[in-house]
C-alpha positions in Angstrom: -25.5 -17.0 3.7 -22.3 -15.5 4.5 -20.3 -13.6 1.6 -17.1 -15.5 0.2 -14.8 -14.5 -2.4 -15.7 -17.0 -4.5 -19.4 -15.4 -4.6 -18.1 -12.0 -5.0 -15.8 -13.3 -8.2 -18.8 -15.1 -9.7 -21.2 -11.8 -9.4 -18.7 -9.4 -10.9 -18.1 -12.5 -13.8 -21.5 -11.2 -15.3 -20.5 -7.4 -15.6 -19.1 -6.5 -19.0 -15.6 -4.7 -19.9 -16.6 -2.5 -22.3 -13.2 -2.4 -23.9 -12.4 -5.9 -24.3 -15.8 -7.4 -24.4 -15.2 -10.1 -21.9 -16.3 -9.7 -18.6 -14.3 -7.4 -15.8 -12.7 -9.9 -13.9 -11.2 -11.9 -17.2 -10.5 -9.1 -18.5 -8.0 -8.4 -16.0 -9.4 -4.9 -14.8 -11.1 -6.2 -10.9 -8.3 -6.2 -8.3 -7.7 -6.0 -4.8 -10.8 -7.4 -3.9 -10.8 -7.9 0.1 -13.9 -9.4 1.6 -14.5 -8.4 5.7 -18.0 -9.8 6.7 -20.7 -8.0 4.8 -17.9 -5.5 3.3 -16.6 -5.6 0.0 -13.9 -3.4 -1.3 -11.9 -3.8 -4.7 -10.7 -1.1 -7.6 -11.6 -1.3 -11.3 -8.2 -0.3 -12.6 -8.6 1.1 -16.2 -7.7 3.5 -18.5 -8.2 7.0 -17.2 -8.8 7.9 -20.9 -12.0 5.6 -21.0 -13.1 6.3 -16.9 -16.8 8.2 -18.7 -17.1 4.6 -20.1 -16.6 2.9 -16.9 -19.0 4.8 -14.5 -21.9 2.3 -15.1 -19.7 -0.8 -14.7 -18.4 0.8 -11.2 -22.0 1.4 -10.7 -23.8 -2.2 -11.7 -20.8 -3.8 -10.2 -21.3 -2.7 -6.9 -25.3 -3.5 -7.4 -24.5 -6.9 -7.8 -22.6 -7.6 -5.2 -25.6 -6.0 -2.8 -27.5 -8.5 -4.5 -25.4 -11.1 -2.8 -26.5 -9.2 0.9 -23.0 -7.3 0.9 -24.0 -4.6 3.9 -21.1 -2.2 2.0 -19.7 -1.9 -1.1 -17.1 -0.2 -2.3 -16.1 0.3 -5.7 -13.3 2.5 -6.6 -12.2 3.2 -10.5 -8.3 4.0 -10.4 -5.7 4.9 -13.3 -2.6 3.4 -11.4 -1.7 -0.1 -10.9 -3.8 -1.5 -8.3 -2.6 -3.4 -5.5 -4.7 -5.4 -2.8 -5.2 -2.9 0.3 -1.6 -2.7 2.3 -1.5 -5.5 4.4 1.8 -3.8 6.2 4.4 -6.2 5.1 7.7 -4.9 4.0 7.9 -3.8 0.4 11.5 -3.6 -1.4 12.0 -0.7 -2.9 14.7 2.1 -2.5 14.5 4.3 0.8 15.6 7.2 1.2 18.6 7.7 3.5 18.8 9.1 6.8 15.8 10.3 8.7 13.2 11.6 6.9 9.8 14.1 7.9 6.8 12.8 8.1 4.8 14.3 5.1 2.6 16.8 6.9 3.5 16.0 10.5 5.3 19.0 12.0 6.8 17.8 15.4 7.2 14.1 16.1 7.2 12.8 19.4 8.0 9.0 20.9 6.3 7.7 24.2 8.6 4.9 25.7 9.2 2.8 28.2 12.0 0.4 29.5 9.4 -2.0 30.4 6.3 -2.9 29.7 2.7 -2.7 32.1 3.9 0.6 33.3 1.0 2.7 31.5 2.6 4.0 28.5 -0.1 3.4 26.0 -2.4 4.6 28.9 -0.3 8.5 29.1 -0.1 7.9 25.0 -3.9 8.2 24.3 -4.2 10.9 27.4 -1.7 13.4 26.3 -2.9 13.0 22.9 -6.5 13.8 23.9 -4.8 16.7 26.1 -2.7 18.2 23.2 -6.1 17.7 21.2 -7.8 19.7 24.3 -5.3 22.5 23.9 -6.4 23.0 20.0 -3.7 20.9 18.7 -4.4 18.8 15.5 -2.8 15.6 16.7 -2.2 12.5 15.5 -1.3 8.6 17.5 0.5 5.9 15.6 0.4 2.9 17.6 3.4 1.0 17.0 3.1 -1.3 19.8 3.0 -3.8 17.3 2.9 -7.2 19.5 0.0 -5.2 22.0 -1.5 -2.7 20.3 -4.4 -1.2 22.8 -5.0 2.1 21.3 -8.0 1.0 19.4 -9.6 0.3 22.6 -8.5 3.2 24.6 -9.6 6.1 21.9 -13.2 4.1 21.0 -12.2 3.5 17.6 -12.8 -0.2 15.4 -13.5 -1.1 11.7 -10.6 -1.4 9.3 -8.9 1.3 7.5 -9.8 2.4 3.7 -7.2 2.4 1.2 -8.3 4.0 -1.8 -5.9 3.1 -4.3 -4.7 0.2 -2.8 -1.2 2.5 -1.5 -2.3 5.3 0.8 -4.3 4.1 4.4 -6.9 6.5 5.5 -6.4 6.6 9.7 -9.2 6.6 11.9 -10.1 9.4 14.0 -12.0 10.0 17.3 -12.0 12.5 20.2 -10.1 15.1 18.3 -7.3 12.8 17.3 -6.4 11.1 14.4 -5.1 7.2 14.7 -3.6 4.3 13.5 -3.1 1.3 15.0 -1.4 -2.5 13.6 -4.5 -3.6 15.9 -6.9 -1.9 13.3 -5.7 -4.3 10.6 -6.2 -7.8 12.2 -8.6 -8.9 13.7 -9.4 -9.0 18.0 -7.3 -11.7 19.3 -5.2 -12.8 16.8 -1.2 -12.7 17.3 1.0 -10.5 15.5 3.9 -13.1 15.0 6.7 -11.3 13.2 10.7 -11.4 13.0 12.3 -7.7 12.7 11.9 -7.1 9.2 8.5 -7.5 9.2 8.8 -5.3 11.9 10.3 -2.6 10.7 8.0 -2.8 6.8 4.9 -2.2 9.2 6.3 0.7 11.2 7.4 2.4 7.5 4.2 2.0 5.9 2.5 3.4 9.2 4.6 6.5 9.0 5.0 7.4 5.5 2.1 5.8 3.8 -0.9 6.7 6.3 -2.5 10.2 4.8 -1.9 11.8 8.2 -2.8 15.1 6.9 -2.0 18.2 8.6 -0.8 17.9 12.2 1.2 19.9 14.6 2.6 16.7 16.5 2.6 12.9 15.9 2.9 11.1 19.2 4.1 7.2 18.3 3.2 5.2 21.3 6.2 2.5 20.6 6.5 -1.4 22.5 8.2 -1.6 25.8 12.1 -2.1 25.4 15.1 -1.0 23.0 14.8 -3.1 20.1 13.7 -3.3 16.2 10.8 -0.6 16.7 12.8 1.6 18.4 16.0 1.9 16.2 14.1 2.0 13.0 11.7 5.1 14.5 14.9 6.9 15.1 16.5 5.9 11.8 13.8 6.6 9.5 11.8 9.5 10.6 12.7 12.9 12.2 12.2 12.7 15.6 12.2 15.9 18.1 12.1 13.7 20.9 11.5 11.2 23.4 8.9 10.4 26.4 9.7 8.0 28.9 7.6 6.7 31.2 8.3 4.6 34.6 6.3 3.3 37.7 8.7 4.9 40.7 10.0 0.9 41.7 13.6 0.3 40.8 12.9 -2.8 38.8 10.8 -0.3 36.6 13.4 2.5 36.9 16.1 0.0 35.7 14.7 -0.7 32.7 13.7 3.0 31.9 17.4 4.0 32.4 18.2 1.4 29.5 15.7 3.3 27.6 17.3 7.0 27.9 20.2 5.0 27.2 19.3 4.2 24.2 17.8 7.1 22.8 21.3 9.1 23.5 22.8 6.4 21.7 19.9 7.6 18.3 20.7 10.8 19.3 17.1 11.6 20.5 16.3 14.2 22.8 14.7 13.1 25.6 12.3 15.7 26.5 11.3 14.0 29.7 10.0 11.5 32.5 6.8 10.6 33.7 6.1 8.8 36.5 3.1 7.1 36.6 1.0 4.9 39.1 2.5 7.8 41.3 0.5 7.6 44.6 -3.0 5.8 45.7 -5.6 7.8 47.2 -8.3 5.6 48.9 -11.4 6.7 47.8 -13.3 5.6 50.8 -10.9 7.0 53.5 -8.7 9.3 51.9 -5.5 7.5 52.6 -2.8 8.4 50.6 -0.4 5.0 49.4 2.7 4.7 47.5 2.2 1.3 46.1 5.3 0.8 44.0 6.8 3.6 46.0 7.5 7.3 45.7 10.1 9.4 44.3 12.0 7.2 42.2 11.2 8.7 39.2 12.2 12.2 40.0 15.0 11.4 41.6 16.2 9.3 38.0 15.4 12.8 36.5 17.4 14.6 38.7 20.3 12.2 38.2 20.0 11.9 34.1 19.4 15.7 33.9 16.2 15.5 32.6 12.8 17.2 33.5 10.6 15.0 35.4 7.4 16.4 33.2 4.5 15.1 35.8 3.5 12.4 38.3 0.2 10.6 37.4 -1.7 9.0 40.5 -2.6 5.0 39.8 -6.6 6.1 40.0 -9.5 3.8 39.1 -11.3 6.1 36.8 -8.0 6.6 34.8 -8.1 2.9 34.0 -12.4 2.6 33.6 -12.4 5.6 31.1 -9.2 3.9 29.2 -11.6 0.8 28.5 -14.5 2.4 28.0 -12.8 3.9 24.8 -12.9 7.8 26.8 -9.2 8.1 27.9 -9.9 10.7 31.4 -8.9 13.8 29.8 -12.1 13.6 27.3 -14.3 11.5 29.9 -13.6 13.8 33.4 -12.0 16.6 31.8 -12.0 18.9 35.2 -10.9 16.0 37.2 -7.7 16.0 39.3 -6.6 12.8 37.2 -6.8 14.4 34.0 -4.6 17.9 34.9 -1.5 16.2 34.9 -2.1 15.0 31.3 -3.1 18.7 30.2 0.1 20.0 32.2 2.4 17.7 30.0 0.7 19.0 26.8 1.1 22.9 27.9 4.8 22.0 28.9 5.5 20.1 25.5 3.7 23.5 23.6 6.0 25.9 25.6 9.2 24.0 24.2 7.6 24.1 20.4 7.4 20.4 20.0 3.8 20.1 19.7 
């Protein structure tokens, strides 16, 4: 029988409040209870005075919820005012003004692109396994919001903790520490949002994930110029931008919007990459352009801006991405994967990662 709410409410009805003398969840105490599967998570808020007292109700409550068949059960005793875990919607409150550090994160860095299928979340998760690599402590915020793929390309599933119902505790797998919208719904189900809603998620990714100690936050952000974008820029600090392009001039178009735009935020744009490069057959050796050859580096040239590597379109780049192994961690002595470590040694000799 599967767990519901209702039966968790009903267990936890039979533990006592030792302070009121009704039970826990009449008494007011049980809050932000959130039932996934055969996990249970909720806080006993109470007085921190009286928390000696409250060790054996943590303890009895979380024994009878197993009774129920719970796999895992979490009960945490907390002094604050509860809240239900974040479910990243935007909270009013006052912000501060003007763009702000990320608490712990000493360089910030944006990975964009004009348009979207061009491979940016693909170079996002590499050259944050490659700064990784290079003894970096690195972190990925996935702020594609409407296609968020990152869970997927670094390995990584299950839904975040929130202790006390405020902070979010990231994920973290082949050296590098993650978060991802896609971690907090579930596989297949649309993120339908207007722009503040937007912009509340993106916020509480940045400032309220307990990103701990890193040397650079890469934020792998959606295709275009819009809500995401602007608020990035507005918010936080950022030391600079990454764009990324496929050499066609449809692609290039859009990309040239996109350094647009980030002069407009005045964000340094610390570089292009042009990926899906060149095609080597790997039967024959026959070297292709598919979407053509140049056209990146030849944008660079143009915008002054470095043209920071050229990735070749390669099947095992895109097998190791869905096999949760980006290249650089899967093959790292591969030809594929030195163009990622390259980027991460260039972006370390300009002391932004």
């Amino acid at each position: 029988m599967s767990i519901t709410r209702e039966s968790v409410i009903e267990a936890l009805k039979a533990i006592a409040d030792p302070v009121s003398g009704s039970d826990i969840v009449s008494a007011g105490i049980m809050r932000g209870l959130n039932v996934e599967g055969d996990t249970v998570r909720f806080v006993l808020e109470i007085d921190p005075a009286k928390a000696e007292a409250y060790g054996p109700v943590r303890d009895a409550s979380e024994t009878a919820v197993k009774a129920l068949g719970a796999g895992e059960v979490s009960a945490v005793l907390t002094g604050h005012t509860a809240k239900a875990p974040p479910d990243l919607k935007p909270q009013r409150k006052a912000e501060p003004q003007g763009p702000q550090p990320v608490p712990g994160v000493n360089h910030l860095i944006a990975i964009a692109s004009g348009k979207g299928g061009v491979g940016k979340s693909t170079v996002s998760s590499n050259l944050a396994c490659a700064l990784a690599a290079e003894g970096r402590r690195v972190g990925l915020l996935d702020a594609d919001v409407y296609g968020p793929s990152q869970p997927r390309m670094l390995g990584v599933s299950g839904r975040p903790a929130s202790p006390d119902g405020k902070t979010i505790l990231p994920m973290r797998n082949h050296g590098v520490t993650m978060m991802s919208i896609g971690l907090m719904t579930n596989e297949g189900q649309a993120v339908v949002w207007r722009g503040p809603m937007l912009i509340g998620a993106l916020q509480q990714m940045l400032m309220q994930v307990q990103w701990g100690a890193l040397d650079c936050l890469l934020v792998d952000l959606p295709p275009g110029t819009g809500d995401v974008q602007m608020t990035l820029a507005q918010k936080a600090k950022v030391d600079g931008a990454i764009v990324v392009s496929t050499p066609q001039d449809v692609a290039l178009l859009d990309a040239r919007k996109g350094i647009d735009m980030f002069n407009q935020l005045h964000v340094p744009v610390l570089g292009m990459i042009e990926n899906m490069s060149t095609h080597i057959c790997s039967n024959c050796g026959h070297e292709e352009h598919v979407f053509g050859h140049g056209g990146v580096a030849a944008e660079a040239a143009k915008l002054n801006v470095p043209l920071l590597a050229e990735i070749p379109l390669h099947l095992d780049i895109r097998l190791a991405s869905d096999g949760g192994a980006p290249i650089v961690v899967s093959q790292p002595d591969s030809p594929q994967a030195q163009g990622f470590r390259e980027v991460a040694r260039k972006l370390i000799d300009q002391g932004v990662a």
